[in-house]
C-alpha positions in Angstrom: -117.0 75.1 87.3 -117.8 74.3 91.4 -114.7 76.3 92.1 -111.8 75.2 93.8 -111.7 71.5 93.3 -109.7 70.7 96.9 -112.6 72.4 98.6 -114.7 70.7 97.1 -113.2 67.0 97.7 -112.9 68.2 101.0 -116.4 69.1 101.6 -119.0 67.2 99.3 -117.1 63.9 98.4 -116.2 62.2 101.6 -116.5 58.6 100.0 -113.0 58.9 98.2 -111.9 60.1 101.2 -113.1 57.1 103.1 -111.7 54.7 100.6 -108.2 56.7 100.1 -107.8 56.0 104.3 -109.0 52.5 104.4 -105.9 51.9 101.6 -103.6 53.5 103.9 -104.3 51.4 106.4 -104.2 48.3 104.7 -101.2 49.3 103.5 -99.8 50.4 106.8 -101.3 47.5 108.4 -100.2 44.6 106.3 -98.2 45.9 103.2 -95.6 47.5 105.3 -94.9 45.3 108.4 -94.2 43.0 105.6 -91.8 44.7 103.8 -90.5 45.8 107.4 -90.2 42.4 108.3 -88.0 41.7 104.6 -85.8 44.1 105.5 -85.0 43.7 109.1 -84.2 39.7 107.4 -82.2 41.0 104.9 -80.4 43.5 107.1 -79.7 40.5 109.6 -78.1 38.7 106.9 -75.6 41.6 105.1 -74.2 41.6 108.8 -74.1 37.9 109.2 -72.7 38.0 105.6 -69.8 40.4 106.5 -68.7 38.7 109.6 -68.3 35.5 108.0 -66.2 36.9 105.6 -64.1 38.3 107.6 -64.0 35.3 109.1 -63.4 33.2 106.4 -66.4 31.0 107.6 -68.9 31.4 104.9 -70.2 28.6 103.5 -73.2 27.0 101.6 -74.7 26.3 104.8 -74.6 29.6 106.0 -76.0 30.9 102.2 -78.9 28.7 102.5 -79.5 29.8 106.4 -79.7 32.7 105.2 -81.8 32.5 102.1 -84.6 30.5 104.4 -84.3 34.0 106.7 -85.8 36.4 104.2 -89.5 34.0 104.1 -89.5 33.6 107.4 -88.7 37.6 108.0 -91.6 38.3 105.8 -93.5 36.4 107.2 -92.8 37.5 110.8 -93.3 40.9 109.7 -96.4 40.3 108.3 -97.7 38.3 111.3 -96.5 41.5 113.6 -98.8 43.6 111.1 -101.9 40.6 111.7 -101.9 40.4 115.6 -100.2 43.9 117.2 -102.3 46.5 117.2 -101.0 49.8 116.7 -103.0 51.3 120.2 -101.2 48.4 121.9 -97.7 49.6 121.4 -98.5 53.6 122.1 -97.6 52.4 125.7 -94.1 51.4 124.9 -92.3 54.4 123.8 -92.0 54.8 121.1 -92.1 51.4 119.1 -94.4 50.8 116.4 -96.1 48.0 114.5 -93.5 48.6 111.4 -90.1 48.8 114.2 -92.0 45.4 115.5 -91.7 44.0 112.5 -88.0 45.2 111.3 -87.2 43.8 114.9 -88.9 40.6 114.4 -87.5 40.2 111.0 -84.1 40.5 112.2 -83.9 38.1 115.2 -86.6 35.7 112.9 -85.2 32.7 115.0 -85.9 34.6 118.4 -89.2 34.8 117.4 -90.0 31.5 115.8 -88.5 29.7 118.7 -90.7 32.1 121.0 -93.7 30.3 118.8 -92.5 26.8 119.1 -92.1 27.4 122.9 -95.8 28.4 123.5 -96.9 25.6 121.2 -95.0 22.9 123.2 -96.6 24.4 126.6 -99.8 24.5 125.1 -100.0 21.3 124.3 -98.6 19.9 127.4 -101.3 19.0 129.6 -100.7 20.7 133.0 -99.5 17.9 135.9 -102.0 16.4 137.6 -102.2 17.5 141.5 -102.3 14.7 144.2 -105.6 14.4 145.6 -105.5 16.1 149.5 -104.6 14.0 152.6 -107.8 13.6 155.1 -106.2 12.0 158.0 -106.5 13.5 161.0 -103.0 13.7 162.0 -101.2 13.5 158.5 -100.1 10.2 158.9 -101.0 7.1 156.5 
């Protein structure tokens, strides 16, 4: 026997080490923004759920709002685990990717109308500017 084995994964068998923390970071990188994003949607929705109740305003509409949600809170969630960096958010205190994408999972129509904005002014084509005056005394 080599003696203790955690010494020895330790010392002599660093590529299961390198594998075991490249599948924690996929998995803290894109599994759990996901699921993050899921449940800031479904979280969202219980309280949206409860006050229409209350209410007395629930209605088929407001199931199938609320049933489009959960996709698009995955899928914000996961889009918060593709294109934030983790570095990028150590200067705001204190948030991380996975709060990003509980956060973005719950206000899912914040952030898709965020989206939509940018897309719009992107494909705008900035105003033309009138070509300058040359007269002398800025008469025509």
């Amino acid at each position: 026997m080599r003696g203790n084995p955690q010494i020895y994964f330790l010392s002599s068998d660093d590529g299961l080490l390198a594998q075991a923390v490249t599948a924690r970071n996929a998995i803290s990188q894109f599994l759990l923004p996901l699921l993050y994003g899921w449940l800031g949607a479904l979280a969202f929705g219980l309280r949206t759920f409860v006050r229409k109740m209350r209410d007395g305003a629930f209605s088929r509409a407001t199931e199938m709002d609320q049933k489009m949600r959960v996709p698009l809170g995955i899928l914000a969630g996961a889009t918060a685990g593709l294109l934030i960096k983790p570095e990028t958010l150590n200067t705001l205190q204190g948030v991380t990717s996975i709060g990003m994408a509980f956060g973005l999972g719950f206000a899912v129509d914040l952030f898709f109308d965020l989206l939509e904005g940018l897309m719009g002014r992107l494909r705008t084509p900035a105003p033309a500017t009138p070509p300058a005056n040359d007269t002398a005394g800025g008469q025509l």
